[in-house]
C-alpha positions as CSV (number, residue, x, y, z in Angstrom):
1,X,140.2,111.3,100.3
2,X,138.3,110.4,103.5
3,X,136.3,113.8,104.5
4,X,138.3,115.3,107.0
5,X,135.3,116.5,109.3
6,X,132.7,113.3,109.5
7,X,135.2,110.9,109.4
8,X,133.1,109.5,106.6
9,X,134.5,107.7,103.0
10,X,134.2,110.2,100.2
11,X,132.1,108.5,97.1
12,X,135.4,107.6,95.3
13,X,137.0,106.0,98.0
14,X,133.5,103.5,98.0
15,X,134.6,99.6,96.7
16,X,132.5,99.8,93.2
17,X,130.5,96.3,94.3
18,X,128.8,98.3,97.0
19,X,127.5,101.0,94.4
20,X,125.2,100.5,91.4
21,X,126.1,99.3,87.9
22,X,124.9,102.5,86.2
23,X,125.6,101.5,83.0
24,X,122.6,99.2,82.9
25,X,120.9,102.6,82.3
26,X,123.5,104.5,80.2
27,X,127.0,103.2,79.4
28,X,128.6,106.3,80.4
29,X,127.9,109.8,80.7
30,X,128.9,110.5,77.0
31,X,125.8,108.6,75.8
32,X,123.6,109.9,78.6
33,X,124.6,113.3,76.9
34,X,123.4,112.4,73.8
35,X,120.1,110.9,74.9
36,X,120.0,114.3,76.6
37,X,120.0,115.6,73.3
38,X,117.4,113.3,71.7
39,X,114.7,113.9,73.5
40,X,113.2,117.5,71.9
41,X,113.3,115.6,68.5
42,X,112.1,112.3,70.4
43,X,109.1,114.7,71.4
44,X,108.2,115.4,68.3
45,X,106.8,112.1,67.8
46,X,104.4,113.2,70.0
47,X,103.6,116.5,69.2
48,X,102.9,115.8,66.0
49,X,99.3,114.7,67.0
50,X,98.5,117.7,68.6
51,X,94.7,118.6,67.7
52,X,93.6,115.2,66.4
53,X,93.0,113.2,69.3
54,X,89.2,113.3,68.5
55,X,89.5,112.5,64.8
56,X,89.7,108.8,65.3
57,X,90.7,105.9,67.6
58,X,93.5,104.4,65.4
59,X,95.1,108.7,66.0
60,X,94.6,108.2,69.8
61,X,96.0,104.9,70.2
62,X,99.1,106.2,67.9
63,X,99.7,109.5,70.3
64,X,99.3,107.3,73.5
65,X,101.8,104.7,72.3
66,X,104.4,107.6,71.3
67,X,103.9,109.0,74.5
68,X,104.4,106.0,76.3
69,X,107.6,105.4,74.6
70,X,108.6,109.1,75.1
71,X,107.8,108.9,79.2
72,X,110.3,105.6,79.1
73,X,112.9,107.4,77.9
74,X,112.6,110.7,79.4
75,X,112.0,108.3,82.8
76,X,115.0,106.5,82.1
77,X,117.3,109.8,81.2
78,X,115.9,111.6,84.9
79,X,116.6,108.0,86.8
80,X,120.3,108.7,85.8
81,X,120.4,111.6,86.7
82,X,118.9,111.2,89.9
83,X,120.6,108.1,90.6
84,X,124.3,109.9,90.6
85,X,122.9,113.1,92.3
86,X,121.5,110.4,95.0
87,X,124.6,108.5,95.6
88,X,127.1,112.0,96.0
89,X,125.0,115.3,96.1
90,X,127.7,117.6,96.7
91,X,129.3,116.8,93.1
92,X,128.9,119.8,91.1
93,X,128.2,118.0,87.8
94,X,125.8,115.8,89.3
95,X,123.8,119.1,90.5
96,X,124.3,120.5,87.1
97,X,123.2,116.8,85.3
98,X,119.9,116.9,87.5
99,X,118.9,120.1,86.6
100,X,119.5,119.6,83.0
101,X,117.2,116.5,83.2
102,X,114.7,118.1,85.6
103,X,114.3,120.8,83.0
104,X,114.1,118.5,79.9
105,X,111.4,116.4,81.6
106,X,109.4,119.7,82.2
107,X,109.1,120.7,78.8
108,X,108.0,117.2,77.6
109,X,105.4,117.7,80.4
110,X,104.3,121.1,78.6
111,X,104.6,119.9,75.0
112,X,102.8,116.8,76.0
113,X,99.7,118.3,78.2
114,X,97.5,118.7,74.9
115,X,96.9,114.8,75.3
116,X,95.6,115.1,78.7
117,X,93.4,118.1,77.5
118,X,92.5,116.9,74.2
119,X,90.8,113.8,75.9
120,X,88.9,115.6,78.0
121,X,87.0,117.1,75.7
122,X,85.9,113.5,74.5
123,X,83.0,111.9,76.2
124,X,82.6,108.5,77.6
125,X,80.7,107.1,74.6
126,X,82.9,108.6,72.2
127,X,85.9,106.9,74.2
128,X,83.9,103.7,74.0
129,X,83.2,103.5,70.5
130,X,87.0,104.2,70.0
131,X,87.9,101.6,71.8
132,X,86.0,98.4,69.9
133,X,86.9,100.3,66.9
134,X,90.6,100.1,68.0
135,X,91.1,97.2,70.3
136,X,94.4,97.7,71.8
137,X,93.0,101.0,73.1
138,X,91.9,98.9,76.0
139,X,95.1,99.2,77.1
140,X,95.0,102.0,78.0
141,X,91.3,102.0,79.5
142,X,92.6,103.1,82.9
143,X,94.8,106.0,81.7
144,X,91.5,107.2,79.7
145,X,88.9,106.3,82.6
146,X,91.4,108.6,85.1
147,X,91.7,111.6,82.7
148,X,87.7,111.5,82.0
149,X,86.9,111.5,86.1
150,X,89.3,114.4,86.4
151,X,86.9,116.3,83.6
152,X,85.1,118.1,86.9
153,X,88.2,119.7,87.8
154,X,89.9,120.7,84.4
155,X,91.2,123.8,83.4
156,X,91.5,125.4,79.8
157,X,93.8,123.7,77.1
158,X,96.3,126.8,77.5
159,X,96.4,126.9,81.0
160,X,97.0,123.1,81.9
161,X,100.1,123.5,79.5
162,X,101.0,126.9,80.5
163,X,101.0,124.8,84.4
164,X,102.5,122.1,83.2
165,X,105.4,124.0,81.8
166,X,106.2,125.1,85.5
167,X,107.2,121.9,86.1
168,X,110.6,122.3,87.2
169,X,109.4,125.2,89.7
170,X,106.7,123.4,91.0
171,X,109.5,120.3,92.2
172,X,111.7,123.1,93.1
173,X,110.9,123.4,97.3
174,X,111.8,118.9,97.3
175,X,114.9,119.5,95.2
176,X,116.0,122.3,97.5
177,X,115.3,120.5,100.8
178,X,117.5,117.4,98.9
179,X,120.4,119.8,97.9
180,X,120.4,121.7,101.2
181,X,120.1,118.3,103.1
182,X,123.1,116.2,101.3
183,X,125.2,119.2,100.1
184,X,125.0,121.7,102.7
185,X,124.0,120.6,106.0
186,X,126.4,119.2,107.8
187,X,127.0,117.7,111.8
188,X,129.1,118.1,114.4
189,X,131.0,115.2,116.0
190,X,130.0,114.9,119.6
191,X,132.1,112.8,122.3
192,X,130.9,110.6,124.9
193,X,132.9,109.3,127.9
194,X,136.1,110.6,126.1
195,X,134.9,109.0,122.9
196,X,134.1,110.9,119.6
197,X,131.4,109.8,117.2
198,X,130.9,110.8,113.5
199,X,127.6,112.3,113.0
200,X,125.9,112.4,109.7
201,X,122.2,112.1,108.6
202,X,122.2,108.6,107.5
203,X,124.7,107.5,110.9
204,X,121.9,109.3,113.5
205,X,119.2,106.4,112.7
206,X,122.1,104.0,113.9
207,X,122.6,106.4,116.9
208,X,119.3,107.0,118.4
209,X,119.1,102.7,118.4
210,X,122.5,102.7,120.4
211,X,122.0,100.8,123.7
212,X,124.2,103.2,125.5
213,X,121.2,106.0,126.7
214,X,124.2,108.8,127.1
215,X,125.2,108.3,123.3
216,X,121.4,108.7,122.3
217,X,121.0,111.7,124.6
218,X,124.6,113.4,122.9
219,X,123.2,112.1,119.4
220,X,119.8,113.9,119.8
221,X,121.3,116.8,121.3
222,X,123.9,117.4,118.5
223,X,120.9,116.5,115.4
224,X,118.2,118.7,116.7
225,X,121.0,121.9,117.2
226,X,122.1,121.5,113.6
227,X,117.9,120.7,112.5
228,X,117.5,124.0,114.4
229,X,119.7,126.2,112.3
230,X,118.1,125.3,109.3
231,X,114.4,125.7,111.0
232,X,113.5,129.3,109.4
233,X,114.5,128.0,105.4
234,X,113.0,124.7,105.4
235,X,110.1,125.9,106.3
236,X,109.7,128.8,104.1
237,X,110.6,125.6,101.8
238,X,108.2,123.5,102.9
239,X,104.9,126.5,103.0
240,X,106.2,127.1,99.4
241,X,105.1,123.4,98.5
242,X,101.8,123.6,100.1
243,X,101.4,126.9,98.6
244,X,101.4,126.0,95.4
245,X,99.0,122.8,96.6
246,X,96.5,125.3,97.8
247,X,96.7,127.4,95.0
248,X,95.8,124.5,92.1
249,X,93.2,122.7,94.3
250,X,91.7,125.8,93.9
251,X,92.5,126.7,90.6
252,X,90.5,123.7,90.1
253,X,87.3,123.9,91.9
254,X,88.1,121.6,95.0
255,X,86.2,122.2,98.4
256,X,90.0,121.7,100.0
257,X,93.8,120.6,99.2
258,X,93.3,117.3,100.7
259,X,90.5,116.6,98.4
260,X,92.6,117.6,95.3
261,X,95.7,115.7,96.6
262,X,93.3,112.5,97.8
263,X,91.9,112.7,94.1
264,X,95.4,111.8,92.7
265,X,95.0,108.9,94.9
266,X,91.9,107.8,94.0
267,X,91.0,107.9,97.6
268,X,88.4,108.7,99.6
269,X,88.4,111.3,102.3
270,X,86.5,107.9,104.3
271,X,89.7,106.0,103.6
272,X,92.0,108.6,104.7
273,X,90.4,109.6,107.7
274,X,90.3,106.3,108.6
275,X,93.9,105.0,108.7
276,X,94.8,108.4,110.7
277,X,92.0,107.9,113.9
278,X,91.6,104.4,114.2
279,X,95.3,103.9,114.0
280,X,96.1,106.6,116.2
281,X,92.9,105.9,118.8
282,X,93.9,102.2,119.0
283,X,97.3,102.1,118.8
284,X,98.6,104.6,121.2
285,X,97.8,103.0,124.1
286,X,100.0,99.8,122.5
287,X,102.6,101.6,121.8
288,X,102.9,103.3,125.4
289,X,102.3,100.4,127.1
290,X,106.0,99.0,124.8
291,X,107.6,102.4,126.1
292,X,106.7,101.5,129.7
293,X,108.1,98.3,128.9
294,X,111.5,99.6,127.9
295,X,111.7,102.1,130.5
296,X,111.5,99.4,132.9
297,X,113.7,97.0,131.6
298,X,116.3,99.3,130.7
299,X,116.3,100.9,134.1
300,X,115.7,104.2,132.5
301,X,114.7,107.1,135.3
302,X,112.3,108.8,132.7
303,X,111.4,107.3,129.2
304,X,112.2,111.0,126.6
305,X,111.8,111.0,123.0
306,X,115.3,110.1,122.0
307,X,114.8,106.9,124.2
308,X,111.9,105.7,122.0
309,X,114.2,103.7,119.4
310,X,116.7,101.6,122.4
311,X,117.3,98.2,122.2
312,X,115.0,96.2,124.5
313,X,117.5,93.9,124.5
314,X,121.1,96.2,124.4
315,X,123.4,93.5,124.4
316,X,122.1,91.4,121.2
317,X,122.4,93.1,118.4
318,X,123.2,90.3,115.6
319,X,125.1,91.6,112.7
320,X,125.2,90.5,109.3
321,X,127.3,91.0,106.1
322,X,125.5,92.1,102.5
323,X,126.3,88.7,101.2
324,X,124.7,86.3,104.2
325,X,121.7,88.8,104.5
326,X,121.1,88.4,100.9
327,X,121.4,85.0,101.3
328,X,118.7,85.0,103.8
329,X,116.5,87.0,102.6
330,X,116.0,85.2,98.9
331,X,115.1,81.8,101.1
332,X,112.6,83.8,103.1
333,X,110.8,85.0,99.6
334,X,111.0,81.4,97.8
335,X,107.4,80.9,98.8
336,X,106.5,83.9,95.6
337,X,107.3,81.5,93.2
338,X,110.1,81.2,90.2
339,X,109.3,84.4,88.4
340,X,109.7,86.6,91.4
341,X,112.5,84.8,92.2
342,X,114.2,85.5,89.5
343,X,113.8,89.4,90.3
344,X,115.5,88.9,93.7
345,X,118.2,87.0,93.0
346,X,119.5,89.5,90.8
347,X,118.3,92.6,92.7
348,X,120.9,90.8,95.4
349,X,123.7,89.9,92.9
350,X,123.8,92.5,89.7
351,X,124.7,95.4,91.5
352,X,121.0,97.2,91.3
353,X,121.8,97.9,95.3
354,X,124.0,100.8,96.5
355,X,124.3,100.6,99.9
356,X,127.7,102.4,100.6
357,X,127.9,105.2,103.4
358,X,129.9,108.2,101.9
359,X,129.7,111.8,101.6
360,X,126.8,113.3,100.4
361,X,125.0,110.4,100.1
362,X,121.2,110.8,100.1
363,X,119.9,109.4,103.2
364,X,117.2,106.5,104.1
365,X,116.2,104.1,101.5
366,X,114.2,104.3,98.2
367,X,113.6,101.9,95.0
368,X,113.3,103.2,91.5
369,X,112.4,101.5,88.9
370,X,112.6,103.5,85.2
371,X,110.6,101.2,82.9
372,X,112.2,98.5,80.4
373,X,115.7,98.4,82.5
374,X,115.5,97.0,86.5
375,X,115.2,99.0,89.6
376,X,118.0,100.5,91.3
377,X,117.6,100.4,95.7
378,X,119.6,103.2,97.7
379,X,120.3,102.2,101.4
380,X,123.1,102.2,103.9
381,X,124.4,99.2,105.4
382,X,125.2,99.1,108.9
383,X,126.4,95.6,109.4
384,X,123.2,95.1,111.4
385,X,120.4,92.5,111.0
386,X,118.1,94.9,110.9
387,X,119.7,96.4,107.1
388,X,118.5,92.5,105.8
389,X,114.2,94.1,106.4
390,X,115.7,97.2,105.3
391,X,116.9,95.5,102.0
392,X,113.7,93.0,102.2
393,X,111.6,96.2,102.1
394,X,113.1,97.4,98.6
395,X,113.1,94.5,97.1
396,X,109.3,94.5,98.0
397,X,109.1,97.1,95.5
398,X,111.4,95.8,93.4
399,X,109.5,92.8,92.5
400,X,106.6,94.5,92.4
401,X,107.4,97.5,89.0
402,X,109.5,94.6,87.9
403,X,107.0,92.5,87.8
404,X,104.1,95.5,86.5
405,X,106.7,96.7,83.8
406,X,106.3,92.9,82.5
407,X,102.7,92.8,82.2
408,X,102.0,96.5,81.8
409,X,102.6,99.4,79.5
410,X,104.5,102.2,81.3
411,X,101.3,104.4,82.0
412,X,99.9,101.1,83.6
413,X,102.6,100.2,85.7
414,X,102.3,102.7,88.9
415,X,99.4,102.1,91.5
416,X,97.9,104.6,93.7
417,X,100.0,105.9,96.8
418,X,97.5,103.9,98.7
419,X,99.2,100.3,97.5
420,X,102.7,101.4,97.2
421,X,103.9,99.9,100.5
422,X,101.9,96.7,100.1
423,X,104.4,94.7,98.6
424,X,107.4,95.6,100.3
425,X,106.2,95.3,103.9
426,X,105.6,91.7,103.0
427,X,108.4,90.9,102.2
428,X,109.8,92.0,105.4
429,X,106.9,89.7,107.2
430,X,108.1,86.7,104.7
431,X,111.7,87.4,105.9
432,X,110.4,87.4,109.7
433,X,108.2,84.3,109.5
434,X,111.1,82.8,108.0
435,X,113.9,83.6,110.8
436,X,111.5,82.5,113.3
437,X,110.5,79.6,111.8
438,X,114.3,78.5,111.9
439,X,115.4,79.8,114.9
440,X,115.4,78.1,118.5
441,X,117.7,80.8,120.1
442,X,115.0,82.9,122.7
443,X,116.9,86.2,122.2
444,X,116.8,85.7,118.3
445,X,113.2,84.9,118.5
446,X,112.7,88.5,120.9
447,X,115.0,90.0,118.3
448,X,112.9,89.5,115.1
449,X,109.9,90.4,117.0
450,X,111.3,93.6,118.4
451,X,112.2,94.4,113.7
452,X,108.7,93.2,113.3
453,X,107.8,95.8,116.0
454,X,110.2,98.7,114.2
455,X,108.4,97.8,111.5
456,X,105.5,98.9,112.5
457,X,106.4,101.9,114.6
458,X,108.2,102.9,111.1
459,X,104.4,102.8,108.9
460,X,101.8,102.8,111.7
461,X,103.9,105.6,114.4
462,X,106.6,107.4,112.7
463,X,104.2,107.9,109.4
464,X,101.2,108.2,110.9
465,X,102.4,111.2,112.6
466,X,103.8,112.7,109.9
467,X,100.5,111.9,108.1
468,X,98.8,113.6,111.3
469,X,101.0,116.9,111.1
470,X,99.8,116.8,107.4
471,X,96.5,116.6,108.2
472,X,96.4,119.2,110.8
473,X,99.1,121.8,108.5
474,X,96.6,121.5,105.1
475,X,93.8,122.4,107.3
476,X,95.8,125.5,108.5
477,X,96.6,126.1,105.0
478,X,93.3,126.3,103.7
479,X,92.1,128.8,106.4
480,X,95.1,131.1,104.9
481,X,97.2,130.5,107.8
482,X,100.8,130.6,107.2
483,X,102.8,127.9,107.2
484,X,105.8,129.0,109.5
485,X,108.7,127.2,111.3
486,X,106.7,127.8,114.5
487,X,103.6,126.7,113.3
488,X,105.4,123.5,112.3
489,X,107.4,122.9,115.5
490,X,104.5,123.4,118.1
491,X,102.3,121.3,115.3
492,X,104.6,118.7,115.4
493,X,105.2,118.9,119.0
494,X,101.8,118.4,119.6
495,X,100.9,115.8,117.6
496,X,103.8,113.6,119.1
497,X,102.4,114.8,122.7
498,X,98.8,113.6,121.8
499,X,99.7,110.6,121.0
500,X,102.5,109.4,123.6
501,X,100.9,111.0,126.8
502,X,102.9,111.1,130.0
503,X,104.4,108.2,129.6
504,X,107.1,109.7,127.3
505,X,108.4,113.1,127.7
506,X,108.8,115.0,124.0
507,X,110.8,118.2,124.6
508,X,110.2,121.2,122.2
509,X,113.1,119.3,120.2
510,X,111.4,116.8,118.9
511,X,109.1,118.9,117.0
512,X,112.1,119.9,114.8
513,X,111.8,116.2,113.3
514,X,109.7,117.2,110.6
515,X,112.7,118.5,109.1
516,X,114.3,114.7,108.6
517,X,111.5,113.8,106.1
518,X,111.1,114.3,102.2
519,X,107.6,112.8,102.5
520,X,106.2,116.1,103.1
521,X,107.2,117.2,99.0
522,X,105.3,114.4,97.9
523,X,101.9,114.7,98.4
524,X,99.5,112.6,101.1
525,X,102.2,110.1,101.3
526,X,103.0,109.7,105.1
527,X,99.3,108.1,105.9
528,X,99.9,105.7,103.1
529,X,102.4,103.8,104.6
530,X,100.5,102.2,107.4
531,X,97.5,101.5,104.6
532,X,100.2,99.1,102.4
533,X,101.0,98.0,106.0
534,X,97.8,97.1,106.4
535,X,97.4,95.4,103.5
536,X,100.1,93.1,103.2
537,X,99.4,92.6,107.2
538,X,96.0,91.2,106.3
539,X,97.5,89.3,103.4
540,X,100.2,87.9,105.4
541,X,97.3,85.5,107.1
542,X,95.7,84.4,104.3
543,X,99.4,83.1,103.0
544,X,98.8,80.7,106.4
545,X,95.6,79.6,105.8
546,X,95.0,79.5,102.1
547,X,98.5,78.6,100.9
548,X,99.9,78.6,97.2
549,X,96.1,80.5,96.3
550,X,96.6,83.4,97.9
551,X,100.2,83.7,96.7
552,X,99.0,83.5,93.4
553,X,96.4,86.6,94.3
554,X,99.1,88.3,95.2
555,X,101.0,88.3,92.9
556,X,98.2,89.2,90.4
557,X,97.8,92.1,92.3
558,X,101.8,93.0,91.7
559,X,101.4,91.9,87.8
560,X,98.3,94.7,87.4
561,X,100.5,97.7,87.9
562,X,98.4,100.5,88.0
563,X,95.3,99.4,86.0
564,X,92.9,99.0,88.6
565,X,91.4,101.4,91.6
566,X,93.0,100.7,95.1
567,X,90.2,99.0,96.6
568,X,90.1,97.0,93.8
569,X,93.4,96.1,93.8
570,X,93.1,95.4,97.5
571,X,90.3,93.0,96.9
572,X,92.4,91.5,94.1
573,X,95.0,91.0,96.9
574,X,92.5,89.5,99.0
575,X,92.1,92.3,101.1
576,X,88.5,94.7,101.7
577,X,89.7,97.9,102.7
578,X,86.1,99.4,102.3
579,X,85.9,98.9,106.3
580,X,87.9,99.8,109.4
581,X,87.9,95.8,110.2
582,X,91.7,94.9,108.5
583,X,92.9,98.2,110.0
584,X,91.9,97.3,113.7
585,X,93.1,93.5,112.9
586,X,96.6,94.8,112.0
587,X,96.7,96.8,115.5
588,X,96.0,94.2,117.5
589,X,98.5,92.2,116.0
590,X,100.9,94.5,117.4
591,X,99.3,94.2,120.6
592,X,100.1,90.7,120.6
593,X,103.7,91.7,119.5
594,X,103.7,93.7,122.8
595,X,102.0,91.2,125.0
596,X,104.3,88.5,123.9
597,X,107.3,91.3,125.0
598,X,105.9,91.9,128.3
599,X,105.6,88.7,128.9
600,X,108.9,87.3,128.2
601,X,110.8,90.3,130.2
């Protein structure tokens, strides 16, 4: 039945078409049981090498293909897992199923660290010589090249597995912040002008865009009381993650945390300081300049924090239905070619999107892809416009493992952080250059450009912040200062402040809204956003000028998984990152975003 205090559908009340076919995966929860059940004598296959790595190639290439095949199907068993505990988190056997699979993938971790340790202790030569001995090693040159360059910071045979078999504690502060968020936290209704609105965490996004600046106000008021209640335990949450970040890097011998979670990345502390300050330095003036703007068309008396996301244009908001944004979206990405195509089409059609809104659904958007099945996207669908970038974006990443799973093994289909959200922030510039190109309605044309313009404060304001917080939180954290609620409010607080000036007053509120991201369980990821922005930014213009050639690098750069370096794979997008020149391009691309506003209003 419909849930009595959010007003909002309960996951069996959902039409099945808008949830995922599952049983692509597992054809029901009987056989996900039993591959539940294989997977200790499934790791066996594995184990059974332990301690010959070094005796000869032909031994190495056989562990690394059973572990591949291993990874699949633990990957595959989690995703289900995750998948159901994603669409309702306040079912009890879904709780019960994740932690069940949770647990079995962390002692396939511990069983299987002796391959990470074992190779180690082989040289560069010896890998080599193994390798022309054994040619199919080669394809797994990256996965050896990464675990020899982390040699430096390695620690004994017994204690990597005795870490690795802490696995399910280590993810325990994200799956805590997930359970809390979707099981337990819940909102009040608040009224406006004799109306009551539902308020959930996944309906607040659509709030804080409303046009009507008292329902934004009423919206922010009611979020940030219930964020505020839960202050004290997500943040003992959240210093328990960086805790245990602290304590590895230096477990391992690095100078910092950042350095040991850049090193994951393959990134340099260059790189990463880079996308923070020039994005920050440039862009903030931009960005004020676009809040003056709304302030003074929307008649506002003060521009405030929960003002930031209002329509410029409050009385066109086009909708759309799944089926006609699905529709438009595929003839925005024809220009990828048949292959990719083929990925879209049935990411739209075969049910690999849910994008119901019921209870204890997991909120924003995310695309996983468990190897040698098809990715499965989460989202909510509004009826707005703006859900067809929103579904654009997924299918970015879609097509991109979809494509990598094709051409790759499994331990060569993920990328570095640092490319991750390349591919599906162009897709939503294809799906913009594509309704503008058809359009000759004005408002539609300020429309797309205001999305394009979301979709930027999303990677280079919204993340970049976050990514600043970060920044400023692991330096804290290496000093031995505590991480504490009120270290993470006024952090947050001030960070926002920095960058918005006067010109937009941020009450002690809005540093609460570090509590609405997961990002912060997950490593440097924030920053990373506005770097595959960048990316695909750059990109995006050589598609213009080059044509069918630089689609084709492209989608080279999708086919190579995670077998190259990011800069490399940059470059083999057609992009040099090694410079702050594409990062200072992208900004004033938004300043012409802004300009073209200003001048139209």
């Amino acid at each position: 039945m419909t849930n009595a205090t959010s007003g909002t559908l309960t996951r069996q009340e959902v039409p099945t078409d808008q949830t995922w076919n599952l049983t692509d995966l597992f054809e029901s929860r009987e056989s996900w049981e039993e591959e539940l059940k294989a997977i200790p004598e499934a790791t066996e296959n594995v184990t059974r090498f332990k301690g010959q790595l070094a005796l000869s190639a032909q031994t190495l290439y056989n562990c690394l293909e059973a572990a591949d095949e291993l990874h699949a199907r633990v990957t595959r068993m989690a995703t289900y897992a995750m998948l159901n505990l994603s669409g309702d988190g306040t079912n009890p056997q879904h709780q019960s199923n994740a932690a069940r699979a949770g647990a079995a993938a962390s002692k396939v971790g511990a069983d299987t660290a002796f391959i990470r340790s074992e190779i180690l202790e082989l040289d560069q030569e010896t890998v080599h010589k193994f390798q022309e001995a054994v040619p199919q090693l080669k394809e797994f040159d990256k996965t050896l090249s990464d675990i020899l360059d982390s040699k430096p910071y390695r620690l004994s045979a017994d204690a990597e597995e005795m870490l690795a078999s802490f696995g399910e504690v280590h993810s325990a502060p994200y799956m805590i912040y997930e359970r809390s968020k979707t099981s337990d936290m819940t909102f009040p209704d608040f009224t406006v002008n004799g109306k009551t609105y539902p308020l959930t965490f996944n309906t607040f996004s659509k709030y804080e865009s409303s046009k009507d600046p008292d329902v934004r106000q009423a919206a922010f008021d009611a979020f940030s009381a219930t964020l505020k209640t839960y202050n004290n335990t997500y943040a003992a949450t959240l210093a328990t993650e960086v805790k245990k970040q602290v304590i590895e890097s230096r477990l391992r011998g690095f100078n910092s945390v950042t350095d040991f979670l850049l090193h994951e990345q393959q990134v340099t502390p260059e790189m990463y300081h880079r996308q923070l300050d020039v994005i920050q330095k440039d862009l903030a003036p931009v960005m004020r300049r676009f809040a003056a703007l709304k302030k003074r068309v929307l008649g506002l008396e003060k521009m405030t924090y929960a003002d930031l996301k209002a329509p410029l244009d409050p009385d066109y908001d086009p909708d759309t239905n799944y089926e006609e944004a699905g529709k438009t979206v595929l003839e925005s990405l024809e220009i990828m070619g048949p292959e990719y195509m083929e990925i879209m089409e049935r990411g739209v059609r075969d049910r690999w999107v849910d994008r119901a809104d019921n209870v204890g659904k997991r909120s924003g958007a995310f695309c996983a892809s468990p190897y040698g099945v098809h990715p499965y996207i989460l989202m909510t669908w509004t009826g707005s416009m703006r859900d067809a970038f929103t579904l654009a974006h997924e299918l970015g990443h879609a097509g991109h493992f979809s494509l990598a799973g094709r051409y790759q093994r499994l331990s060569g289909t993920r990328p570095s952080r640092y490319f991750i959200e390349a591919p599906s922030t162009m897709n939503e510039m294809l799906l913009r250059e594509h309704i503008l190109g058809k359009t000759e309605d004005d408002r539609m044309r300020r429309w797309v450009i205001l999305q394009s313009l979301g979709t930027y404060y999303h990677n280079f304001v919204t993340h970049i912040l976050e990514g600043e917080l970060q920044r400023r939180m692991y330096e804290k954290a290496d000093q031995d200062v505590p991480v504490t609620a009120t270290l993470l409010n006024e952090t947050k607080h001030q960070v926002l402040q920095d960058f918005w000036g006067e010109d937009v007053e941020v009450d002690e509120r809005a540093g609460y809204t570090w509590m609405r991201q997961p990002h912060y369980y997950m490593g440097l990821y924030p920053y990373t956003y506005s770097a595959g922005l960048t990316a695909s930014t750059a990109a995006a213009e050589t598609f213009k000028e080059e044509g069918q050639a630089a689609v084709e690098r492209w989608l080279s750069a999708l086919k190579a998984g995670g077998t190259m370096k990011p800069l490399d794979l940059m470059k083999e997008a057609g992009v040099d990152l090694t410079t702050d020149e594409p990062v200072k391009k992208a900004v004033a691309y938004v300043d012409r975003l802004v300009s073209e506003l200003e001048e139209s209003f």
